[in-house]
N, C-alpha and C positions, 0 to 999 in steps of 0.2 A: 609365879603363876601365869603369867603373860607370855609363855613361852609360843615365837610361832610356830601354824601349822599346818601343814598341806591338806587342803580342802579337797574338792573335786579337782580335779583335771580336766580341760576338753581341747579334745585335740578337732579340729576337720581340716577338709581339704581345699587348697585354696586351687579356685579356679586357671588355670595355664594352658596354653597353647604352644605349639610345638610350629615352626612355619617354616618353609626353606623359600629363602631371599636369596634371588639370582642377582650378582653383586659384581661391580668389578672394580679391583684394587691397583693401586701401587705401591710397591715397597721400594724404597732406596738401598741399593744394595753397594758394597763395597769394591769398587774397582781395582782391577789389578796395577801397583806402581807405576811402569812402565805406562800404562794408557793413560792415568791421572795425568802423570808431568805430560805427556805430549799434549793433553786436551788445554791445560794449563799453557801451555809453549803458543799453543794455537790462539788461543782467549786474547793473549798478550801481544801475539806479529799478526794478527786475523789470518796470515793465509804463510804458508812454508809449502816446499818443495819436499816430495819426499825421499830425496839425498839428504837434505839437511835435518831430520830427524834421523835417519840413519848414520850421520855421522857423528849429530850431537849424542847418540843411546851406543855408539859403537855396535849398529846392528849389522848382521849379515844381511845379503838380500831375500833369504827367506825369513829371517825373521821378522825383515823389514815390511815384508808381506803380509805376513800373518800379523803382524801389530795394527797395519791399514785394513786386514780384513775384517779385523774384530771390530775396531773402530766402525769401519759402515755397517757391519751386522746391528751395531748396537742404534745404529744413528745419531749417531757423534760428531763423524763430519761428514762433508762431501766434496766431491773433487771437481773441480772447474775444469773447463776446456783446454785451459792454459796449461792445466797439470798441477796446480798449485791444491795443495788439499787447505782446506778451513770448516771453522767451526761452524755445526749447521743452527740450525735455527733452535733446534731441539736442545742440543746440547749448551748453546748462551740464555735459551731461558731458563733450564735450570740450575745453572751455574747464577744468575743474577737473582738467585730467589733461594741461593744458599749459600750468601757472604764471598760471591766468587769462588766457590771451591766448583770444580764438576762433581758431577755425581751422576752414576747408573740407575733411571729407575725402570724398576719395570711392572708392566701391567700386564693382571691378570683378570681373568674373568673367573668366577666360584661361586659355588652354591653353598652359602652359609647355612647352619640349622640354628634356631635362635627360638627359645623360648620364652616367652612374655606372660607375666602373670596377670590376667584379664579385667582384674578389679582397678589394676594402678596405669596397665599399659607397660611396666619397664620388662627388662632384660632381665631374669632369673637364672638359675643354674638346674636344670630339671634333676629330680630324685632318680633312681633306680626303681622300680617296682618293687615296692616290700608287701612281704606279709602284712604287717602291721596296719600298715594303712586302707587294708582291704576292708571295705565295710563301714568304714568312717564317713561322715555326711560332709558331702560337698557344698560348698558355697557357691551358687549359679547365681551370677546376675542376667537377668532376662533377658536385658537390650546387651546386651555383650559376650553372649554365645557363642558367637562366629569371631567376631574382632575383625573390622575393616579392612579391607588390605590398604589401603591408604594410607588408615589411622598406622597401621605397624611400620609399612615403609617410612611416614613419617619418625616414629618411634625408634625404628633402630638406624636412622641416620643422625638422630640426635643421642641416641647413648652406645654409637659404632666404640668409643674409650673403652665403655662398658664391659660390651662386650668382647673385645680385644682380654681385658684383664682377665673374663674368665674362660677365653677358648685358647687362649695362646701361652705357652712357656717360656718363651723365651723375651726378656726383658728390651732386646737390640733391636727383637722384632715389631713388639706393640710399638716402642717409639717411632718406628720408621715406616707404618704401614699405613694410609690413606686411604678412604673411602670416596673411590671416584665418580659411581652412579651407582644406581639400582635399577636393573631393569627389569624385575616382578617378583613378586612375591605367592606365595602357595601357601593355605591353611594347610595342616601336616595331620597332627594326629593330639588328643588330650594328655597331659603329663601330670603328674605326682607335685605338688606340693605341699609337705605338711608343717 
């Protein structure tokens, strides 16, 4: 006789904000061989000639070109008066802040879209506009209508993981991606949450 059983139901809509945070990142990105060992080569004698990386890679002289032009495009090293190319400033700090290994990072600037559910402040995953939810009584708290920009840039600096997990696909990528600064944030438009 104790059987349970679905009573009412009630669905409503949880308050949410949609905001675009003007953001700029760095991803570590994977270096090609070739540039690894010689940044490496470089880390280890502080400064070479660049005959001797072309004779330690068995390079031609254009390729030994284009291996130093990439290297400064990325700024990795720089070349002294003497002719002696070494590691720059850029490239020994992050090489000493990841177990010695080099690494490329690089930094972008982007316009994240990020929606925040208003009652708690976090990171959400916005609905699609349905049917369904048309009609349904929303949950407005009064002092959090607009939602701070403050309050949010503080917010999605502290759950950027967060939201990593739910804007990005690829696994390589949330690990390697860093949240550098914010430089504004914009109230956007109201979203769906039910």
């Amino acid at each position: 006789m104790s059987e349970p059983r679905l009573g009412n139901l009630i669905t409503v809509l949880l308050p949410a904000r949609s905001y675009k945070i003007n953001c700029a990142l760095t991803t570590e990105k994977l270096m090609p061989g070739i540039e690894q060992f010689a940044c490496r080569l470089l880390l280890i004698f502080d400064q070479l000639y660049p005959s001797e990386l072309q004779n330690y890679f068995g390079l031609t002289d254009r390729e030994r070109e284009v291996l130093l032009d990439g290297l400064l495009a990325n700024r990795l090293i720089n070349i002294n008066p003497d002719g002696h190319i070494e590691a720059s400033s850029f490239l020994r700090k992050h090489a000493a802040s990841n177990g010695g290994k080099p690494s490329l990072v690089k930094y972008q600037e982007r316009t994240e879209e990020v929606a925040f559910d208003l009652l708690t402040l976090s990171i959400c995953k916005p609905q699609p506009n349905r049917r369904f939810t048309s009609g349904l009584p929303e949950l407005l708290p009064r002092h959090q209508i607009g939602g701070d920009a403050a309050a949010v840039t503080e917010a999605f600096s502290s759950q950027f993981r967060h939201h990593l997990l739910l804007s990005r696909n690829s696994e390589y990528e949330r690990q390697r991606t860093r949240l550098y600064k914010i430089m504004g944030c914009s109230s956007h438009e109201m979203v769906q949450l039910p």
